[in-house]
C-alpha positions in Angstrom: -11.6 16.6 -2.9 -12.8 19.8 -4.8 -9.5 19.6 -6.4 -9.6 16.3 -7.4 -12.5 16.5 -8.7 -11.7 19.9 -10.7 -8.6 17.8 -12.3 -11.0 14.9 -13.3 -12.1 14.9 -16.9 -13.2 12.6 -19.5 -11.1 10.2 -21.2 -10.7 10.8 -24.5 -13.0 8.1 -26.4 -12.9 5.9 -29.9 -16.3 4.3 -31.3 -15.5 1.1 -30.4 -15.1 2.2 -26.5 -18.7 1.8 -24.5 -17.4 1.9 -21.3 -17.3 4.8 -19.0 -13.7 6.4 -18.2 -12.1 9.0 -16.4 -8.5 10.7 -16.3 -7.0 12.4 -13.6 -3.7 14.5 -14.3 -2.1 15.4 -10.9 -3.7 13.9 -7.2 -1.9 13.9 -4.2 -2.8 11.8 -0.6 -1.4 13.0 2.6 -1.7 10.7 5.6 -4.2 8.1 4.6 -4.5 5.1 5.9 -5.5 1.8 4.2 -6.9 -1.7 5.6 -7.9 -4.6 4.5 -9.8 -7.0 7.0 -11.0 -10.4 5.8 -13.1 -11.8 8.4 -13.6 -15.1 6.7 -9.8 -15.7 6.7 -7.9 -16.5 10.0 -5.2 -14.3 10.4 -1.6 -15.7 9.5 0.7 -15.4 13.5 3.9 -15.4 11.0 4.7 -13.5 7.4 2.7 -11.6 5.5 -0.9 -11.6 6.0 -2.9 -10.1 2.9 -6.0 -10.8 3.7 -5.3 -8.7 7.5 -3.4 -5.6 7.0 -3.0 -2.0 7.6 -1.1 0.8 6.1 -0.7 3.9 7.6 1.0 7.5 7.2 1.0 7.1 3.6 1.5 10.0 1.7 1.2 9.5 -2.1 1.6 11.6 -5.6 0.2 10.4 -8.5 0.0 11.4 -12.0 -1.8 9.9 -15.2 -4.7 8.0 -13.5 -6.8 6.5 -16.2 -9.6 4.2 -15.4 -11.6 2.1 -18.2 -13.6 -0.4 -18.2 -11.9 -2.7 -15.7 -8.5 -1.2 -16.0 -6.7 1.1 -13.8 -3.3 3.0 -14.3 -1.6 5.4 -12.7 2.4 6.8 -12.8 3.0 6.6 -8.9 5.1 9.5 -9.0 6.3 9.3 -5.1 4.6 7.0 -2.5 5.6 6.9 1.1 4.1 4.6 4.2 4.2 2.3 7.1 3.0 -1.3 7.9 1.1 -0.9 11.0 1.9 -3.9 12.3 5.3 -5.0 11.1 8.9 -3.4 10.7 8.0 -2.5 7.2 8.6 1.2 6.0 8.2 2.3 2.5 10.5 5.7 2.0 10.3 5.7 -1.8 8.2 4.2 -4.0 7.9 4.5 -7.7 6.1 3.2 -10.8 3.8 3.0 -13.8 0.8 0.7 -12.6 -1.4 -1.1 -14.5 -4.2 -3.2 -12.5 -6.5 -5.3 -14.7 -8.8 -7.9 -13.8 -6.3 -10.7 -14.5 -3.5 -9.1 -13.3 -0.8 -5.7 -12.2 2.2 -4.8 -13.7 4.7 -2.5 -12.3 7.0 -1.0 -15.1 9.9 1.5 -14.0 9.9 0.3 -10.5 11.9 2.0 -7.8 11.4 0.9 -4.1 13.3 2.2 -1.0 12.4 0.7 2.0 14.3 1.3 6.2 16.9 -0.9 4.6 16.5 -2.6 1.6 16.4 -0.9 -2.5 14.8 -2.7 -5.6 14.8 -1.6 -9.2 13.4 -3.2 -12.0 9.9 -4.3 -13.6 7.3 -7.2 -12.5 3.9 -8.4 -13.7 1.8 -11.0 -11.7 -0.8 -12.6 -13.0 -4.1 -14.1 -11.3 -7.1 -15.8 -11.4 -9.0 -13.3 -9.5 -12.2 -16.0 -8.8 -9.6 -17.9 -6.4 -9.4 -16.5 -3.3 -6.4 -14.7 -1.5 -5.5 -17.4 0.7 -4.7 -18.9 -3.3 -2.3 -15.9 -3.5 1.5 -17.7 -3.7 0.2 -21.4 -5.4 -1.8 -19.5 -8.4 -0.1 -16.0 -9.1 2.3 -16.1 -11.8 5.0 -13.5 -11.3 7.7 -12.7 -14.1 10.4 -10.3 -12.4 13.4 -8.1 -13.9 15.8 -7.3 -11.6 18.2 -4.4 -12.8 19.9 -3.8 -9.2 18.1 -4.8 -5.6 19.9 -5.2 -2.3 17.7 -6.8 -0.3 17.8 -6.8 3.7 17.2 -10.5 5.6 15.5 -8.7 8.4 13.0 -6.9 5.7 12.6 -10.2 3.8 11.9 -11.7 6.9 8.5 -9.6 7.0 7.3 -12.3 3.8 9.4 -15.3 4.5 10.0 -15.7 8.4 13.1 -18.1 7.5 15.2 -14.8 7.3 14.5 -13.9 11.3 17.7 -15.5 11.9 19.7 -13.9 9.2 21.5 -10.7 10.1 22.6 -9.7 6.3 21.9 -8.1 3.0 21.3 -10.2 -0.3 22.5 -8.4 -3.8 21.2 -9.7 -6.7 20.2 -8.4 -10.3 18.1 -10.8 -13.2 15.0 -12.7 -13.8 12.3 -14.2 -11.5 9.3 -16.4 -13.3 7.4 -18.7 -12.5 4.4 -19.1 -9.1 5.0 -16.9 -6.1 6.1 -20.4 -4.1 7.9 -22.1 -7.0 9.7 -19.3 -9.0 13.0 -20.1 -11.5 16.0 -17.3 -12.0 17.7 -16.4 -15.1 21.0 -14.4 -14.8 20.8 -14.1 -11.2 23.9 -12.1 -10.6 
């Protein structure tokens, strides 16, 4: 932590900029783990449960964090972790995020997961006073795929329709449109 802080500084500032920033060059995580519990919500028996989840083993390193205002961004340099309780495992992660109040963006993406890789950009975009259970009939989510292979049995994991499925999908193009009603473009 002494480190982290030691790397923190202030964020250079313009006269028209009130709010109070921060910048932090280089921070690394090792073996954190991350839940989210929302007691209101009942927990989902199938898919992927937002609202009830836990992360574990992650190890992370980050470059570039920058938070103003109500913006945060940060070049995930390398991210690594597990679902706690799903087969989900994250071997490679990579991006430049941006998290705003109305929305994240993930430019550069670069996922490798036990069996599945995905390369490309996405932006979702949300009414943050509606709440998560909202999540797939209110985000807006514009995709570019430049190369994904995608495994059924890791897909399964959001959509339980795949449980079945015993294959990989390999696509490339465009995704817009709501999380539960999205259109392609140049699906390949």
């Amino acid at each position: 932590l002494q480190r982290l802080v030691g790397a923190t500084k202030p964020a250079p500032s313009t006269h028209h900029d009130h709010a109070a920033s921060f910048v932090i060059e280089k921070a690394y995580l090792h073996d954190v783990t991350l839940s989210v519990d929302d007691r209101q919500a009942l927990p989902l028996q199938d898919g992927f449960d937002i609202q009830h989840l836990t992360l574990h083993k992650m190890d992370a390193e980050l470059a570039n964090l920058k938070a103003q205002a109500s913006t945060l961004a940060v070049d995930i340099c390398h991210f690594t972790g597990k679902h706690a309780d799903r087969p989900l495992l994250v071997d490679h992660f990579r991006t430049s995020l941006l998290v705003a109040p109305d929305g994240v963006e993930f430019k550069a993406l670069q996922l490798r997961t036990g069996c599945s890789t995905l390369e490309g950009s996405c932006t979702l975009t949300y009414d943050l006073s509606l709440p998560p259970a909202a999540f797939k009939d209110n985000v807006h989510m514009t995709a570019h795929l430049s190369s994904a292979v995608i495994a059924a049995e890791e897909l399964a994991v959001f959509l339980p329709y795949f449980k079945q499925h015993k294959t990989s999908y390999s696509l490339s193009g465009a995704l817009e449109g709501k999380v539960n009603d999205f259109r392609v473009k140049d699906l390949k």
